[in-house]
C-alpha positions in Angstrom: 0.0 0.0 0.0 1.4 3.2 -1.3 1.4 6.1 1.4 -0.6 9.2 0.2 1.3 12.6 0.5 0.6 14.9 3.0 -0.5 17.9 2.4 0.3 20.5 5.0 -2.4 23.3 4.0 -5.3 20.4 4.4 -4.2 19.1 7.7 -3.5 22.7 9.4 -4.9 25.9 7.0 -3.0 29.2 8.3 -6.1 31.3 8.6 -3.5 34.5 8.1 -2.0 33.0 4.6 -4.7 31.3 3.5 -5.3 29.8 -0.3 -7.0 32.3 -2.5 -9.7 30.1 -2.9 -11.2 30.9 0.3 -10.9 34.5 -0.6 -11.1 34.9 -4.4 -14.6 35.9 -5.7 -16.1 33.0 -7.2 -17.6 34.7 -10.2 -15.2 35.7 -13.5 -16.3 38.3 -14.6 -15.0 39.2 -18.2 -15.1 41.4 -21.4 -14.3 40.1 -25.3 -11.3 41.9 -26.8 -14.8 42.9 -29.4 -16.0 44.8 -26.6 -16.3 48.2 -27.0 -15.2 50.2 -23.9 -18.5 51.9 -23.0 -19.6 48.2 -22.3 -16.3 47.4 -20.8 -16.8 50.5 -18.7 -20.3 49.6 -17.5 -19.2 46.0 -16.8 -16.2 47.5 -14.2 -19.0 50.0 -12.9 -21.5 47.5 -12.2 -19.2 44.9 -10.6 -16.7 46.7 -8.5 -13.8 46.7 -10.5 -10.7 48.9 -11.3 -9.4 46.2 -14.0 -11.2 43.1 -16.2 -9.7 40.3 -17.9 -9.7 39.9 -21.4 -10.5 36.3 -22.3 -11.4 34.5 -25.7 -12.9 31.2 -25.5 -12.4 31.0 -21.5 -8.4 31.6 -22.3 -7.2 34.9 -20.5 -5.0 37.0 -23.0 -5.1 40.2 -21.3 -6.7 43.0 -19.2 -8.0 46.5 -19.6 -7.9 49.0 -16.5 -10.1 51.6 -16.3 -7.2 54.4 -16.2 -7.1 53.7 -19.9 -10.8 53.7 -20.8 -10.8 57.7 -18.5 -7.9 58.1 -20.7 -9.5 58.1 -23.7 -12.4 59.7 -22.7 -10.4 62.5 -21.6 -8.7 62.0 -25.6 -12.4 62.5 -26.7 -12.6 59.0 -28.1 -16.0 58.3 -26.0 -18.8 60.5 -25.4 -20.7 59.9 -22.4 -24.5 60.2 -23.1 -27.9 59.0 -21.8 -28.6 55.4 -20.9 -26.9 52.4 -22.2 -30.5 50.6 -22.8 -31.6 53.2 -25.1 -28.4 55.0 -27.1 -26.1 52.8 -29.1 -22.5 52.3 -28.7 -20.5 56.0 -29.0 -17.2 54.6 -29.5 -15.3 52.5 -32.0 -12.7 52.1 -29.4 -12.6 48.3 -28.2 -10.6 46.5 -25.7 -8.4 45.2 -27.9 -7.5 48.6 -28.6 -6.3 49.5 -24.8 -5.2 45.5 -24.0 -2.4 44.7 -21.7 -0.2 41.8 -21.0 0.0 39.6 -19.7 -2.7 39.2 -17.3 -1.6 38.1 -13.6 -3.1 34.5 -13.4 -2.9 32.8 -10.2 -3.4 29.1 -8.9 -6.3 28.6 -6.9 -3.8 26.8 -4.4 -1.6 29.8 -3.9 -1.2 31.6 -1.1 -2.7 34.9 -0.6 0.5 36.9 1.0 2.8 35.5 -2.0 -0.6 36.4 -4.5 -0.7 40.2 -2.7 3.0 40.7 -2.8 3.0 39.7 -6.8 0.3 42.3 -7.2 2.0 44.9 -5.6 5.5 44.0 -7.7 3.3 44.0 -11.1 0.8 47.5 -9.4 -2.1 45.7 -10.3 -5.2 46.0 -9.2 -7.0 42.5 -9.3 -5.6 38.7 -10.3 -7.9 36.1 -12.6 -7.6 32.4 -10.1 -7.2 29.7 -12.4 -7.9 25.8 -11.7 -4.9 24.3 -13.1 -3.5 26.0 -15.1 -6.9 25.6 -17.8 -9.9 27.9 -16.5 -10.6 30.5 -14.8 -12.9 30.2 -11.3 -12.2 33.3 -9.7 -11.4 36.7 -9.3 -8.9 38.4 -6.6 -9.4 41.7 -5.8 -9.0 44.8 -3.5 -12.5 44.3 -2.7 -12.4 39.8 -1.8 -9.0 41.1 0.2 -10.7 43.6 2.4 -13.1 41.5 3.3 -11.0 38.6 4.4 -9.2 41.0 6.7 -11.8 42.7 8.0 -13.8 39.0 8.9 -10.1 38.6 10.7 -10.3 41.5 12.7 -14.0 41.1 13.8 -12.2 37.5 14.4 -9.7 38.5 16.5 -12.2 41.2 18.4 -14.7 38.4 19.7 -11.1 36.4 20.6 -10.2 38.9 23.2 
């Protein structure tokens, strides 16, 4: 009988390091590089986000930040006018056109202090969790990591 390895995480979690999979946001959410950025734009505005992966057929190939899409409103490349549900696109301007790379992809395994320190060496804002290696299952962002440590602190305040 072959002995099964052990893993450290599973037998003892470190509730201050834990895996990003207990604090990633379990919804991706996602724009087409065919995207215009008005709807890229709504898309960050409705969900709480400062950047948004790029993905075509579930593969991440990028991100767009929302510094760019102000940037090129501020260049006069979008128009800002009336509601989305009743005006048609005012820009030409997709995501493609304001792309970055590479996108920070993650393992759903990793820890979040070595995840938050390779955010802060690359100054991004959010991380795209991936299940090995293949598909994307979460998001990581300033929003999921405030909200871990603040459920630690209201932990800690009920321990003393």
């Amino acid at each position: 009988m072959t002995a099964l390895p052990l893993d450290p995480d599973r037998l003892a979690p470190d509730a201050a390091n834990p895996s990003v999979s207990t604090v990633m946001r379990d919804e991706v959410v996602f724009c087409l590089p065919s995207n215009t950025i008005d709807v890229v734009a709504k898309l960050m505005a409705d969900n709480d986000l400062t950047e948004i992966p790029v993905l075509i057929d579930r593969r991440p190939v990028g991100y767009v930040r929302a510094a760019d899409i102000v940037d090129k409103l501020v260049e006069g490349a979008v128009i800002v006018a009336g509601s989305d549900l009743v005006r048609p696109s005012v820009t030409d301007v997709t995501a493609r056109d304001i792309l970055h790379t590479p996108p920070l992809l993650v393992d759903e395994r990793d820890r979040l202090l070595d995840v938050l320190a390779s955010m802060r060496q690359r100054e991004r804002q959010s991380a795209l969790v991936m299940h090995e290696d293949e598909l994307p299952v979460g998001m990581l962002t300033a929003r999921e990591i405030a909200d871990h440590l603040a459920r630690q602190l209201q932990g800690a305040a009920v321990d003393a």
